[in-house]
C-alpha positions as CSV (number, residue, x, y, z in Angstrom):
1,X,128.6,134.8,107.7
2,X,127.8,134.9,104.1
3,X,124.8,133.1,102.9
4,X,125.4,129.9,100.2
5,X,123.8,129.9,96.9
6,X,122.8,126.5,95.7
7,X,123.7,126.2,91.8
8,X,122.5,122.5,91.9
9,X,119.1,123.1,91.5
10,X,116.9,121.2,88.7
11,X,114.9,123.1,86.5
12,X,111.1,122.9,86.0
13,X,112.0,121.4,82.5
14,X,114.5,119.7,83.1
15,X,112.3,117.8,85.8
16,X,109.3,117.4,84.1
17,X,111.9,115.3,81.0
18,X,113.5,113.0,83.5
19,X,110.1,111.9,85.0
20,X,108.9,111.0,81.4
21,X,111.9,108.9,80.9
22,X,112.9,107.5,84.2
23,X,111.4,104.8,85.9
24,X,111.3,105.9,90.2
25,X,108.8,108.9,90.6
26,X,110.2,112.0,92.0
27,X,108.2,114.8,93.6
28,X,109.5,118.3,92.7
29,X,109.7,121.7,95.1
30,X,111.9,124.7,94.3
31,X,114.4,123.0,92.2
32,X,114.8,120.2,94.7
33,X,113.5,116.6,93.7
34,X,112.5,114.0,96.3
35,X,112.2,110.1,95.3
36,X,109.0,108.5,95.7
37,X,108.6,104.9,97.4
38,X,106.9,102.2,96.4
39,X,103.1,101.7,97.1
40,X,102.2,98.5,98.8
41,X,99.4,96.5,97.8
42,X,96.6,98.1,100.1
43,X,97.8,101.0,99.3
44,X,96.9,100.5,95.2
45,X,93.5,98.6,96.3
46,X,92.7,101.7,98.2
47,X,93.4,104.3,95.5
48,X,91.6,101.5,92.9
49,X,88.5,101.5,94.9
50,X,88.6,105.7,95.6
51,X,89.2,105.8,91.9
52,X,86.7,103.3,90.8
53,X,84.0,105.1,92.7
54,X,84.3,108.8,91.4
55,X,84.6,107.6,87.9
56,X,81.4,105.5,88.1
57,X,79.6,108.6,89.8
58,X,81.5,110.8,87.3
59,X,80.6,109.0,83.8
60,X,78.9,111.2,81.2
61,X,80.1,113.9,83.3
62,X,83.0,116.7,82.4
63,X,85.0,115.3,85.4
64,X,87.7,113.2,84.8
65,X,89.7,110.9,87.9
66,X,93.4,110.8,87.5
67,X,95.1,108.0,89.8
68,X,98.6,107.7,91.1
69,X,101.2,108.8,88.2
70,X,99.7,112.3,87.1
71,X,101.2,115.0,88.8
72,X,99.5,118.4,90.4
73,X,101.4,121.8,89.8
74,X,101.6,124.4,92.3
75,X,103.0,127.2,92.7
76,X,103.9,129.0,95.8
77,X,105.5,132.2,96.7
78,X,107.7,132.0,93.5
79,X,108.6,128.6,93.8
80,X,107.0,125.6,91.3
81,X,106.1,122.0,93.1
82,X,104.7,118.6,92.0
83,X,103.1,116.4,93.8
84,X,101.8,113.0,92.4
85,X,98.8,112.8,94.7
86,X,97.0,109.3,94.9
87,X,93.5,110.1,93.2
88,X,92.8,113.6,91.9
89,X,89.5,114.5,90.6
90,X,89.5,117.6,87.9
91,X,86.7,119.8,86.2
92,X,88.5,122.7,85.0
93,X,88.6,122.6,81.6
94,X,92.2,125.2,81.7
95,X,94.2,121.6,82.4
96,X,95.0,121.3,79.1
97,X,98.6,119.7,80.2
98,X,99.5,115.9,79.2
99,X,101.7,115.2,82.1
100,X,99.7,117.7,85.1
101,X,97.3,119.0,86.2
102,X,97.1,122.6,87.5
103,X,93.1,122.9,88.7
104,X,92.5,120.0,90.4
105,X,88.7,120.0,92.4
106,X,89.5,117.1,94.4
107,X,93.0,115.5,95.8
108,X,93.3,112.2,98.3
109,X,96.8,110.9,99.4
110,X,96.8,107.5,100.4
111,X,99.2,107.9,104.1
112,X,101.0,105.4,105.6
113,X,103.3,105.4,109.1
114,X,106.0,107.3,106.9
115,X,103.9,109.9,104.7
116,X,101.4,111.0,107.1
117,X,103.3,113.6,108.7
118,X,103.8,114.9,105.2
119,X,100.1,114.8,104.0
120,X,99.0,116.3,107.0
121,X,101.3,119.5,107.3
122,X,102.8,120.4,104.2
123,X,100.9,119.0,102.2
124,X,97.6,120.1,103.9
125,X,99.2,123.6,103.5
126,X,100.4,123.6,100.2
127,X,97.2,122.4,98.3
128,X,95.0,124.8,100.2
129,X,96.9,127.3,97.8
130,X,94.9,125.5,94.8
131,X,92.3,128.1,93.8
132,X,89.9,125.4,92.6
133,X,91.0,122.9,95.1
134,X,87.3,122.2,97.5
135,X,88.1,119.0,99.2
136,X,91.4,117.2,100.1
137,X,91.5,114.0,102.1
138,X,93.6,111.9,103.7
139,X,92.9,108.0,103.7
140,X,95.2,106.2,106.4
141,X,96.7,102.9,105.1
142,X,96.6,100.6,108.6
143,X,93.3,101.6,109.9
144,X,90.0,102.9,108.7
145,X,90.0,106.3,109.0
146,X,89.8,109.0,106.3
147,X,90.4,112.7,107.4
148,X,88.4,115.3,105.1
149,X,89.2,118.6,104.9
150,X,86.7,120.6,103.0
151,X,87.2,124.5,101.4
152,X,83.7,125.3,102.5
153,X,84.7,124.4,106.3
154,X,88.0,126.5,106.5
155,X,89.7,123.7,105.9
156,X,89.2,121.9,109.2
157,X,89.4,118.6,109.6
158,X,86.3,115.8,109.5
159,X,87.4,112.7,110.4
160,X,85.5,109.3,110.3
161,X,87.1,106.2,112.0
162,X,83.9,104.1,111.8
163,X,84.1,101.9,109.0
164,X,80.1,102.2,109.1
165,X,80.7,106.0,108.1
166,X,80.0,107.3,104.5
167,X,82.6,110.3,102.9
168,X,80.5,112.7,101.3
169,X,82.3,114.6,99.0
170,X,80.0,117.6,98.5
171,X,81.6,119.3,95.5
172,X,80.6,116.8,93.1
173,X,77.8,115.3,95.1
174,X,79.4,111.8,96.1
175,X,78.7,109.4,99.1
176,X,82.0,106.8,99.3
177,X,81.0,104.7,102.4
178,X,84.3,103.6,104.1
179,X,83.6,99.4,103.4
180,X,84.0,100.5,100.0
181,X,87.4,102.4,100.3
182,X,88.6,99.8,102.3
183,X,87.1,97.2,100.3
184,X,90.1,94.0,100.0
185,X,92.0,95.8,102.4
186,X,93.3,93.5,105.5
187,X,93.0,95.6,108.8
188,X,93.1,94.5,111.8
189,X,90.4,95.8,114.1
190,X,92.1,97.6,117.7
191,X,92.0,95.1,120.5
C-alpha cells in the first residue's frame, strides 16, 4: 500500500495572516489548524484573576503576563505548533515577535471537561520541549484544583485540591493562594 501525501496543508504564514484577520481562534500543529471554542465566563474570571496576580507581583519587573489571545511557538521534531495558552508569563528578552511568543517562563491552561485530556497529555508533553519553559499548570474549570508541574521536579505533577492551598510559583517567586484563582468563580463543593 502506498502512503498518501497530504498537499492540503497550511503554511506557517499563511496561518499566522488568517489568525490576524479572522475572528474564531485556531490552534496550529504541522500544517493542520484546529478551531478554538469559546471560553465561558469562569473560565475568563479565572485567567483575569491568574493574570491580575503575576502582573501585580511582576510590576517594575522585566516580566511581562500575556492572557488568552497571544500565541506560544514550538517547534518539534521539524514540525511548527501554536498554542494560545490561557496566561503565559515571559522574561526572555529574544521574544521580540508581535503576535508570539517563543520563550515563555511560565504557561497555565485554563481546562474544562473537554480540554483536560488535551492539557494534560499533549500538551504537558509538548511544552516541556520549551527550553525556558520552568513551570506549567493546569487550573480545572468545575473544581478547585490546580495541577503544577515544575522543570526543577522532572516535571511531575503537584496538585492542590484544597482551596485553603497557596500555588507557589518558584521561578519568579510568587504565592497565588487558590481563593484568589478561584475568586468569583461558582463551584459547587463535592457532597
Amino acid at each position: 500500500m502506498q502512503a498518501m501525501v497530504r498537499q492540503d496543508l497550511l503554511s506557517v504564514e499563511d496561518y499566522l495572516s488568517g489568525e490576524q484577520d479572522g475572528d474564531i481562534k485556531h490552534e496550529y500543529i504541522a500544517g493542520t489548524v484546529y478551531a478554538m471554542a469559546g471560553a465561558s465566563s469562569d473560565h475568563n474570571l479565572i485567567g483575569l484573576n491568574l493574570a491580575f496576580a503575576a502582573r501585580s507581583h511582576l510590576k517594575g519587573k522585566p516580566c511581562k503576563v500575556f492572557v488568552f489571545d497571544l500565541k506560544v511557538r514550538l517547534k518539534i521534531s521539524e514540525d511548527d505548533v501554536f498554542y494560545y495558552p490561557d496566561v503565559m508569563v515571559a522574561c526572555d528578552p529574544r521574544d521580540i515577535h508581535p503576535h508570539y511568543l517563543n520563550f515563555p517562563k511560565i504557561l497555565v491552561e485554563i481546562s474544562s471537561e473537554s480540554t483536560e485530556r488535551l492539557d494534560r497529555r499533549e500538551k504537558l508533553l509538548a511544552y516541556q520541549t520549551i527550553e525556558t519553559l520552568e513551570e506549567y499548570f493546569i487550573v480545572a474549570q468545575e473544581r478547585h484544583e490546580v495541577t503544577l508541574y515544575r522543570r526543577a521536579n522532572n516535571w511531575k505533577p503537584e496538585v492542590s485540591a484544597n482551596i485553603k492551598d497557596t500555588i507557589n510559583l518558584e521561578s519568579i517567586k510568587l504565592g497565588i493562594p487558590l481563593t484568589a484563582i478561584y475568586e468569583g468563580v461558582a463551584i459547587e463543593s463535592p457532597a
